[in-house]
C-alpha positions in Angstrom: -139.6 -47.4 -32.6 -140.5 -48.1 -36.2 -138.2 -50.0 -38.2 -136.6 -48.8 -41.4 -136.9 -50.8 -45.0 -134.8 -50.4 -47.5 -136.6 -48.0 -49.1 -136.9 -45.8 -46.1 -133.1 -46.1 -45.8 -132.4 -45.0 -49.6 -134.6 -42.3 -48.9 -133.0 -40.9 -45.6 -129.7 -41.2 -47.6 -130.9 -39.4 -50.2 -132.2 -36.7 -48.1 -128.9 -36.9 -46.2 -127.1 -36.4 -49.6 -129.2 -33.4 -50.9 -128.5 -31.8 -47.1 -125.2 -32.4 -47.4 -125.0 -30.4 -51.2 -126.8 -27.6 -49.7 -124.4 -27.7 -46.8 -121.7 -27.8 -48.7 -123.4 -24.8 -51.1 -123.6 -23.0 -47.9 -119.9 -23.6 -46.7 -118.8 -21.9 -50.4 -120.8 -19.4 -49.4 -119.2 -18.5 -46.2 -115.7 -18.9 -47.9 -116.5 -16.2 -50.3 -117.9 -13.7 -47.4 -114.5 -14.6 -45.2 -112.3 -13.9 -48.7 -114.4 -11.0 -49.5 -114.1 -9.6 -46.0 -110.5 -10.0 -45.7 -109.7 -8.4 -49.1 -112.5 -4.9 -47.8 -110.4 -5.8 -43.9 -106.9 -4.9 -46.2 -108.4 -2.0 -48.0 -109.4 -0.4 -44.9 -105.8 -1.1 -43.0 -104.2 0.7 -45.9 -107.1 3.4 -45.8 -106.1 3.5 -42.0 -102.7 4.3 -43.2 -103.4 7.4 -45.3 -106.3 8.8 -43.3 -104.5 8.9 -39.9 -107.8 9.3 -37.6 -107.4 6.4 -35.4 -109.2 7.3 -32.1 -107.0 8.8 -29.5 -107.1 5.6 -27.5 -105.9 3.4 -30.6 -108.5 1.6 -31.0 -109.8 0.4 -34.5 -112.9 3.2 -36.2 -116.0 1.4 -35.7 -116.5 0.2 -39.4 -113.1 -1.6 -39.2 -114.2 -2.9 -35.9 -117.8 -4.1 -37.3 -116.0 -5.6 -40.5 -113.4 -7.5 -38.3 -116.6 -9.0 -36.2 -118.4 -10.1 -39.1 -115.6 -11.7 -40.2 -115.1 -13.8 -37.4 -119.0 -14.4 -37.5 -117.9 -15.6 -41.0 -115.4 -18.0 -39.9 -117.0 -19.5 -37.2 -120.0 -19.7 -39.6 -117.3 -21.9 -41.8 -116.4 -23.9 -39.0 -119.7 -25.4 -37.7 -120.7 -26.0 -41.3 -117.9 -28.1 -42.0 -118.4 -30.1 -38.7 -122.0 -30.6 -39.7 -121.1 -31.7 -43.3 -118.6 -33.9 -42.1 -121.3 -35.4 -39.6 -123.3 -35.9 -42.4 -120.7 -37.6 -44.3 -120.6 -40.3 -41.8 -123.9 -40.7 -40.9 -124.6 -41.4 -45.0 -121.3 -43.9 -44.8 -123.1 -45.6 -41.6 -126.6 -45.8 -43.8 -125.1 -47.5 -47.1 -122.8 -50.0 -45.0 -125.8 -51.3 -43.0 -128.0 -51.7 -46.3 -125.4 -52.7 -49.1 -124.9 -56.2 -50.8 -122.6 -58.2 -48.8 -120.1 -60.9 -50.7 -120.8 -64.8 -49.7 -116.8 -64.4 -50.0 -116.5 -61.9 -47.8 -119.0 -63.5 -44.9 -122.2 -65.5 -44.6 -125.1 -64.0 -42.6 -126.2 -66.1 -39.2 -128.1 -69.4 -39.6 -131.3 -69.7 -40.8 -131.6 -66.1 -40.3 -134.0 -64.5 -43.4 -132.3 -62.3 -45.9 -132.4 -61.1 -49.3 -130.4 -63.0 -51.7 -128.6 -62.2 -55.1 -127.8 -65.3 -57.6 -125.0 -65.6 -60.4 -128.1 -64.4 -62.6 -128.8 -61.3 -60.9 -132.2 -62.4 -59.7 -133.3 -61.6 -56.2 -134.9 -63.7 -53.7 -135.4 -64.4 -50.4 -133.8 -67.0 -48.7 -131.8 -68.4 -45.6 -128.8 -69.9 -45.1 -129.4 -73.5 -42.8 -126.2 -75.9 -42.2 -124.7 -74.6 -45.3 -127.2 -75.0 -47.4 -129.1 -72.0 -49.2 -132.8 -72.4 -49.2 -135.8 -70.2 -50.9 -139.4 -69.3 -50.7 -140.0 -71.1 -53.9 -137.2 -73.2 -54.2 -133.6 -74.1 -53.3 -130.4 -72.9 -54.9 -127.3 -74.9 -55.7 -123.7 -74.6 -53.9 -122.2 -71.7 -55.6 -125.4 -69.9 -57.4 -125.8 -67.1 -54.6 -123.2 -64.2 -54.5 -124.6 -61.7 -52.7 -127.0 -61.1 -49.6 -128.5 -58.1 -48.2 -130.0 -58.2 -44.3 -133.8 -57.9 -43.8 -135.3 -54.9 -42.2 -137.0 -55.4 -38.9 -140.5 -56.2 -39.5 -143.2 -53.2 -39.4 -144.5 -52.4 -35.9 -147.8 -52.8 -35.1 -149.8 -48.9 -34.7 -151.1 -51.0 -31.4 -151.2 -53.9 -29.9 -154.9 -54.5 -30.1 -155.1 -54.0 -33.7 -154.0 -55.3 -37.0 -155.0 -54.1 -40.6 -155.4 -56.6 -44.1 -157.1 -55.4 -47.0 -158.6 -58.5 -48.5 -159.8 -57.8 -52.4 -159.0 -53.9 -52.1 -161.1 -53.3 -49.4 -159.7 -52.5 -45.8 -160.1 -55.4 -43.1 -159.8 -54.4 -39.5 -160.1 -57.0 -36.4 -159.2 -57.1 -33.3 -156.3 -59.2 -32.1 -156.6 -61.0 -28.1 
């Protein structure tokens, strides 16, 4: 399995998000069918009640009958929509909680562990947390200078385990890995 960066993440939410419109496009759609095939289902009842052809064994005429199955069509249409869009809606909720800033105030990630941190400044870094102490790639931050810090994706998967890629001065490196 692949692991997903943050950029893959923002992407699958955004696809999620532009899925859930057209869902949501599509539900408003199937409201307006169900309303509009309830209001022709009441002109033909009253229809019904001036022409006075009903079939001898009471059943419905056969366009009432098709217009009363499409609309249930229409509402179960409706209701598996709106299950899917509310699927969706917590799948995106799951996707931005797993890759949003987190407070230092509100908890500190494990020790030692890499993540991506946020200073008073609004610069970004990397950087670990080690015996209460945050410390950099470059250099080491002072008590109270980080305020946010964001987990690290898994790291990219190898495409096998015999080989590796580098591209050293724009030009593509292969070698074999034992």
């Amino acid at each position: 399995m692949r692991g997903l960066t943050y950029f893959d993440v923002v992407a699958l939410i955004d696809d999620l998000r532009e899925e859930n419109a057209n869902l949501t496009a599509r539900i408003a759609e199937l409201e307006e069918q169900a309303w509009n095939l309830n209001l022709e289902n009441e002109r033909m009842e009253e229809a019904y009640w001036i022409d006075e052809s009903i079939a001898p064994d009471g059943t419905s005429k056969p366009s009432v009958r098709k217009l009363l199955e499409r609309l249930e069509k229409a509402e179960t249409d409706l209701r598996l929509s709106d299950d899917l869009v509310k699927a969706l809606d917590n799948r995106i909720a799951e996707l931005e909680e797993k890759q949003r800033w987190i407070p230092v105030s509100e908890r500190l990630p494990e020790d030692g562990k890499p993540v991506w941190v946020c200073t008073i400044w609004n610069e970004q870094h990397s950087g670990n947390l080690t015996d209460d102490c945050w410390t950099g790639l470059f250099r080491d931050f002072r008590e109270g200078e980080i305020t946010h810090w964001l987990p690290l994706p898994p790291n990219p998967e190898s495409p096998n385990d015999t080989q590796t890629q580098a591209i050293v001065y724009g030009k593509d490196v292969s070698r074999s890995v034992k």
